[in-house]
C-alpha positions as CSV (number, residue, x, y, z in Angstrom):
1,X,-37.9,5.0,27.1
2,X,-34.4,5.0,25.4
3,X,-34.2,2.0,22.3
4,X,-32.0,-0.4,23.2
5,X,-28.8,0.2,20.7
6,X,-26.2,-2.3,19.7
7,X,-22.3,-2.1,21.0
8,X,-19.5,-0.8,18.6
9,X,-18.2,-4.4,20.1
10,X,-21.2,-5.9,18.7
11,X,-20.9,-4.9,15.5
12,X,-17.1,-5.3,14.9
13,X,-17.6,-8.6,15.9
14,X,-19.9,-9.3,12.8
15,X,-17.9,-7.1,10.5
16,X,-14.9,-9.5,11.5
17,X,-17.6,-12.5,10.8
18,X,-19.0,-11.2,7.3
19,X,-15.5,-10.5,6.4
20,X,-14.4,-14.0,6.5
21,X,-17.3,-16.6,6.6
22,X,-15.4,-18.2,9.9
23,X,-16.1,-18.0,13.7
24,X,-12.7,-19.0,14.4
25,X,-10.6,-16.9,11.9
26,X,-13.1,-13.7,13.0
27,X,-12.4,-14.7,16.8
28,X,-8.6,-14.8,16.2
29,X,-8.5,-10.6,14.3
30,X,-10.6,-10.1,16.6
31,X,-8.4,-10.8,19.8
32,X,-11.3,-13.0,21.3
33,X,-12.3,-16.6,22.2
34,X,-14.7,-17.9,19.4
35,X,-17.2,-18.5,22.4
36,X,-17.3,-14.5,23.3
37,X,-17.5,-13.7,19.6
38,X,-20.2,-16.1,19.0
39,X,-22.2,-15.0,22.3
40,X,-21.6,-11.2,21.3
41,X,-23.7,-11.7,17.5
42,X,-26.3,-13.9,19.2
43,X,-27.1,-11.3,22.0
44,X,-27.1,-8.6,18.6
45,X,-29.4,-11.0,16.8
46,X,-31.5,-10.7,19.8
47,X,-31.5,-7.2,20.0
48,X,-32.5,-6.4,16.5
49,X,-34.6,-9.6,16.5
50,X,-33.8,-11.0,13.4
51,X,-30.8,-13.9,12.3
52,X,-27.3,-12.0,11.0
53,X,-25.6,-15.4,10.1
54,X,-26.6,-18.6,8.4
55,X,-24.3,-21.4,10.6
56,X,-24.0,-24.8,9.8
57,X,-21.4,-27.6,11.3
58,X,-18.9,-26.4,7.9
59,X,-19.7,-22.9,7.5
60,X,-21.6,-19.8,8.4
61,X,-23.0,-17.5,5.9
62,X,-24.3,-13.7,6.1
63,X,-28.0,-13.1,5.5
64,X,-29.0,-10.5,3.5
65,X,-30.0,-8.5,6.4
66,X,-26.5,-9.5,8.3
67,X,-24.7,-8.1,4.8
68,X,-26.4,-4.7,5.2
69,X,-25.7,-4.3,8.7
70,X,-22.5,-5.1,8.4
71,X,-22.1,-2.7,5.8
72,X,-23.7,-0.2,7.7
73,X,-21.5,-1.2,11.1
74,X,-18.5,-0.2,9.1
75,X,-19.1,3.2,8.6
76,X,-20.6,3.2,12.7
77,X,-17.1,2.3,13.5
78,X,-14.8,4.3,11.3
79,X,-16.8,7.2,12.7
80,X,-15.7,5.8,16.2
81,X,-12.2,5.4,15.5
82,X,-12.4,9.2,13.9
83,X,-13.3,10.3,17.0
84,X,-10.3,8.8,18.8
85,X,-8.7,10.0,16.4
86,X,-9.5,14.0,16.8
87,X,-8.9,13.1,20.6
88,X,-5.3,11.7,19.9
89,X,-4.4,14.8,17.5
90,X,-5.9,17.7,20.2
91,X,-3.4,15.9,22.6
92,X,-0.3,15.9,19.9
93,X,-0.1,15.7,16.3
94,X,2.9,13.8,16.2
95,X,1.9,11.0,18.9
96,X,0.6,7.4,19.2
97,X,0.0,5.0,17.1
98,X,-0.1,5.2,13.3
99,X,-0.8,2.2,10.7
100,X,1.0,2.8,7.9
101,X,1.0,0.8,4.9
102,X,3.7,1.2,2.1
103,X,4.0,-1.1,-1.4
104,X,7.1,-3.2,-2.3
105,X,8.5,-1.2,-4.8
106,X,9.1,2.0,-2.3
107,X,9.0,0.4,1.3
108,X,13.1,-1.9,1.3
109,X,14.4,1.0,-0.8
110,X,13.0,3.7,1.4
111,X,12.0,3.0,4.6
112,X,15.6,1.7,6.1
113,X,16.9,5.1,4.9
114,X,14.2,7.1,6.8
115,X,12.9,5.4,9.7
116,X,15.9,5.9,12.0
117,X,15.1,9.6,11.2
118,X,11.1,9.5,11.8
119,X,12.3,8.3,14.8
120,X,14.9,10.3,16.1
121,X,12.5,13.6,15.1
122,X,9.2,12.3,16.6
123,X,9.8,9.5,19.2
124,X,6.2,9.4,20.6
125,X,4.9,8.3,17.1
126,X,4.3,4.8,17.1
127,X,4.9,3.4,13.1
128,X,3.3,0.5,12.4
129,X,3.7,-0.6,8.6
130,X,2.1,-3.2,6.3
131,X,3.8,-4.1,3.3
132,X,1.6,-5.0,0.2
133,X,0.4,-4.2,-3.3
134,X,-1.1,-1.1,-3.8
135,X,-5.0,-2.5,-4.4
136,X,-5.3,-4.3,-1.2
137,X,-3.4,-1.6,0.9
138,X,-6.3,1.3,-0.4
139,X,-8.7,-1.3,0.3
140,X,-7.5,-1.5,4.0
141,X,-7.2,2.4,4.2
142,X,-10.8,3.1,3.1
143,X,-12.1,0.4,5.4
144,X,-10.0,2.4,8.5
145,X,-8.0,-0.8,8.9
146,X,-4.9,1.9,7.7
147,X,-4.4,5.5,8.3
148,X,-2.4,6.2,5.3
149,X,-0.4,4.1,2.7
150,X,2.6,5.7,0.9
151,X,2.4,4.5,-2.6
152,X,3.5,5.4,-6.4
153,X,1.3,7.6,-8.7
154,X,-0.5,7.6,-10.8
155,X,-3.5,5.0,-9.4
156,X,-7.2,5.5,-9.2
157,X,-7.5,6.7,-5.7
158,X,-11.3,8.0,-5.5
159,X,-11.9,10.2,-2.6
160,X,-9.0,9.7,-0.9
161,X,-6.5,12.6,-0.2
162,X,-3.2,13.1,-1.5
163,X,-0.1,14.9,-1.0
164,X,2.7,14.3,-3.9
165,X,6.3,13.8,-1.8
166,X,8.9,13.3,-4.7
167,X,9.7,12.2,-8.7
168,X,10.9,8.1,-9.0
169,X,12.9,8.1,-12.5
170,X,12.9,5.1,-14.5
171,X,16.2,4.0,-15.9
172,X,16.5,1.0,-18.5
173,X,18.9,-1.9,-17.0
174,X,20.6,-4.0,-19.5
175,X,22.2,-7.3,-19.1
176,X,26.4,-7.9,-19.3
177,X,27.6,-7.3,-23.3
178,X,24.0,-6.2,-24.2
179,X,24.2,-3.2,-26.8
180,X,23.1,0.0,-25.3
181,X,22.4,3.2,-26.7
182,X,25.9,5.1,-25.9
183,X,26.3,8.1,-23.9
184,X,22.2,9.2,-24.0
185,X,18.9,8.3,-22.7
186,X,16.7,5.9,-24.0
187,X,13.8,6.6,-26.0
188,X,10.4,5.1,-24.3
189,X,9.8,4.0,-28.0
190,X,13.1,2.0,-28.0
191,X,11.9,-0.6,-25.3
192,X,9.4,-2.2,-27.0
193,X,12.0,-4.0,-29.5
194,X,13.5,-5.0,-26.3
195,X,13.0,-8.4,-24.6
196,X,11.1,-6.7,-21.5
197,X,10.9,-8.0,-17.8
198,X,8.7,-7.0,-16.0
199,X,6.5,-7.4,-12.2
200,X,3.8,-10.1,-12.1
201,X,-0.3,-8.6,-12.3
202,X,-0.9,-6.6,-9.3
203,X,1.9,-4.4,-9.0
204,X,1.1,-1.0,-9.9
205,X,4.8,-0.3,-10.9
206,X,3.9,-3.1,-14.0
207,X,1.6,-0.6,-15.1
208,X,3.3,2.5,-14.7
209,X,6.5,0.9,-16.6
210,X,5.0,-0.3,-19.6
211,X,2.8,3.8,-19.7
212,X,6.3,5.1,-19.3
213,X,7.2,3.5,-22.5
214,X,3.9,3.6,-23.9
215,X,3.4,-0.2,-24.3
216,X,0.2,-0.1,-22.0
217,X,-1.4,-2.4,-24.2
218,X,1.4,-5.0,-24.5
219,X,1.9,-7.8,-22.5
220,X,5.6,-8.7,-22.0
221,X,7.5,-12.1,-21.9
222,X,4.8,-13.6,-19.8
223,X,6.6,-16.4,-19.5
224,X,9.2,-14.8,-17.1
225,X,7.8,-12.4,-14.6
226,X,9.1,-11.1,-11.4
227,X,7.6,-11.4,-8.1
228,X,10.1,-8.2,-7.0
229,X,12.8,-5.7,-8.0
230,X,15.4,-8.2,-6.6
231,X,14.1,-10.7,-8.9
232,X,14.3,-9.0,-12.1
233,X,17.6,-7.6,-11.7
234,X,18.9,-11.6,-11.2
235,X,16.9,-12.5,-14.2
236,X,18.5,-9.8,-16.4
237,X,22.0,-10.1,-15.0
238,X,21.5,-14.0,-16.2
239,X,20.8,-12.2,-19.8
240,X,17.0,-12.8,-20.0
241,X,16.4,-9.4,-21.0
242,X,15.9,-6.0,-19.9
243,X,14.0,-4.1,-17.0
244,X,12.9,-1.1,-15.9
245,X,14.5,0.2,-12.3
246,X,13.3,3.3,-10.4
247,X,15.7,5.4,-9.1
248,X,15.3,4.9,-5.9
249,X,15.7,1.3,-6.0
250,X,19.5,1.8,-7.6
251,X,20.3,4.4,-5.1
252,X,19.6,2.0,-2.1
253,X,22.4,-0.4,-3.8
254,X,20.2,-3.1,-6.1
255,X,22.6,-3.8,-8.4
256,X,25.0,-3.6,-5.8
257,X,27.8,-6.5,-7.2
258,X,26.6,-6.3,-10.8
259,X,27.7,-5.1,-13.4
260,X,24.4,-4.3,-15.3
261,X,24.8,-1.4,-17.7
262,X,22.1,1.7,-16.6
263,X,20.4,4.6,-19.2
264,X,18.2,7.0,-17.9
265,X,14.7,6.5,-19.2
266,X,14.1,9.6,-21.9
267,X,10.7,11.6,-21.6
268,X,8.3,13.6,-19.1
269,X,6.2,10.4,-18.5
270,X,9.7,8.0,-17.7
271,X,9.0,9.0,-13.7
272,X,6.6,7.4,-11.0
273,X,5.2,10.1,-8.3
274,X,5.5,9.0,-4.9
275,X,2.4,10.1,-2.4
276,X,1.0,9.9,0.8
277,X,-2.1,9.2,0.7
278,X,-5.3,9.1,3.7
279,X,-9.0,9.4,3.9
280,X,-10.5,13.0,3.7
281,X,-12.1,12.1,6.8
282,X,-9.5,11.7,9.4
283,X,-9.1,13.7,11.8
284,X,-5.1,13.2,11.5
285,X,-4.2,15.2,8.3
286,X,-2.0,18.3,10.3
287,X,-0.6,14.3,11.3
288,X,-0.3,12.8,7.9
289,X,0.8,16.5,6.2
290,X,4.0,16.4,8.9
291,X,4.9,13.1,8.1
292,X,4.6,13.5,4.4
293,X,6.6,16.9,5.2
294,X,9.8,14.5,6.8
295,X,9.6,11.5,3.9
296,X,9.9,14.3,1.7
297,X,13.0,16.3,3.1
298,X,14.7,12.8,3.3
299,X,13.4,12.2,0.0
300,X,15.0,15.4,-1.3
301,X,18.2,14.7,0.6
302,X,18.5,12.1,-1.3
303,X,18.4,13.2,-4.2
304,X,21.1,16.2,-4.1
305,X,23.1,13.9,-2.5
306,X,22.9,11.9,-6.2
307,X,23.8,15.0,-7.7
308,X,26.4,15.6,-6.3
């Protein structure tokens, strides 16, 4: 006689639960009345015949057995969705849904640039994208709750896979009447006797500005930190100091009606990478590969049309 097995409904119902310690918030990601939900992990406690969730009129907390099931769920259900997946890519690579996720510092510079050209050349892929920092995004990608977040490099990415699109220069913005080297690029060196803006914890761009003028172990006006590109540009056109821009952030027009003097950042590390990056085991890289293929055409266009 066959063992009774749980659902893949079952068990994304007490992922959704772990997750957030609510019946009602789980209910809500989950699309579902908090009744269904609730019915769905009692008939699963059943089945296994042993308590998932500690409830109370205030709370609900996992057990240690609901913690490692869930766990366990998790990878049950990305193998799931892999297999829808490999059934959507056999059909056509460039089709149906993708989640794509994309951090601040890439996605208002580049995206309004290439999306009417994503889809123009492949109008049966449907693009849906999450802005966010670059943690929490790879986060969501290894959990499957993503299939692929384009990001700046370098960042710990584990096991994930990555293909390298294009070079992000760093050029030094200075405030109106600031003195500025004349006619050459900066030395990295030269920025730490500056007054340095820069993003707020959690942006990877933070990180890769102060390596690309090897101040990694400083910690710059602390006092004044930007939430966003936008925000540091105001900040140093009202002469609080200077900032670090990548290139494509000045070619999609942010300092558009400023006039904030620009030096090219000198050195091999004064560039970000920019990548696409996706689990090693989706079945959608000939998927991912294409679309990292079109970002960096448009990428490239981009960039002769700067030289020229």
């Amino acid at each position: 006689m066959a063992k009774p097995l749980p659902t893949l409904r079952q068990l994304q119902y007490l992922v959704a639960v772990v997750d957030r310690c609510h019946f009602g918030a789980a209910a809500q990601a989950c699309a579902v009345t908090q009744s269904t939900l609730s019915a769905a992990i009692q008939e699963l406690e059943e089945l296994l015949g042993a308590p998932l969730l500690e409830r109370s009129k205030r709370s609900v907390v996992p057990t240690p057995l609901g913690r490692d099931i869930a766990e366990r769920a998790r990878a049950l259900l990305q193998g799931a969705e892999d297999l829808v997946d490999a059934a959507q890519a056999g059909r056509a690579v460039m089709a149906g849904p993708l989640r794509l996720g994309v951090i601040p510092t890439i996605g208002p510079f580049v995206l309004p640039r290439t999306m009417p050209r994503l889809r123009r050349a492949f109008p049966q892929l449907k693009l849906y994208l999450r802005e966010e920092q670059t943690e929490p995004l790879v986060a969501k990608l290894q959990a499957g709750e993503l299939d692929a977040v384009l990001l700046a490099l370098p960042y710990p990415l584990r096991d994930l896979e990555v293909m390298e699109i294009a070079e992000d220069p760093f050029w030094a913005a200075y405030p109106p009447g600031h003195v500025v080297p004349a006619g050459k690029p900066v030395q990295p060196g030269d920025m730490a006797l500056e007054n340095l803006l820069l993003l707020e914890d959690g942006h990877c761009l933070r990180d890769q500005a102060l390596a690309a003028c090897h101040l990694e172990g400083a910690r710059r006006n602390e006092a004044f930190q930007g939430t966003s590109l936008h925000t540091l540009v105001q900040m140093v056109a009202n002469g609080l100091g200077v900032t670090l821009l990548p290139q494509m952030a000045i070619d999609a027009g942010i300092l558009r009606g400023l006039n904030l003097p620009l030096r090219p950042l000198a050195g091999k590390s004064s560039a970000r990478r920019i990548g696409l990056v996706w689990r090693r085991s989706s079945a959608r890289k000939e998927t991912f590969r294409t679309l990292g293929q079109a970002l960096k055409a448009e990428l490239d266009a981009m960039a002769q049309r700067r030289a020229a």
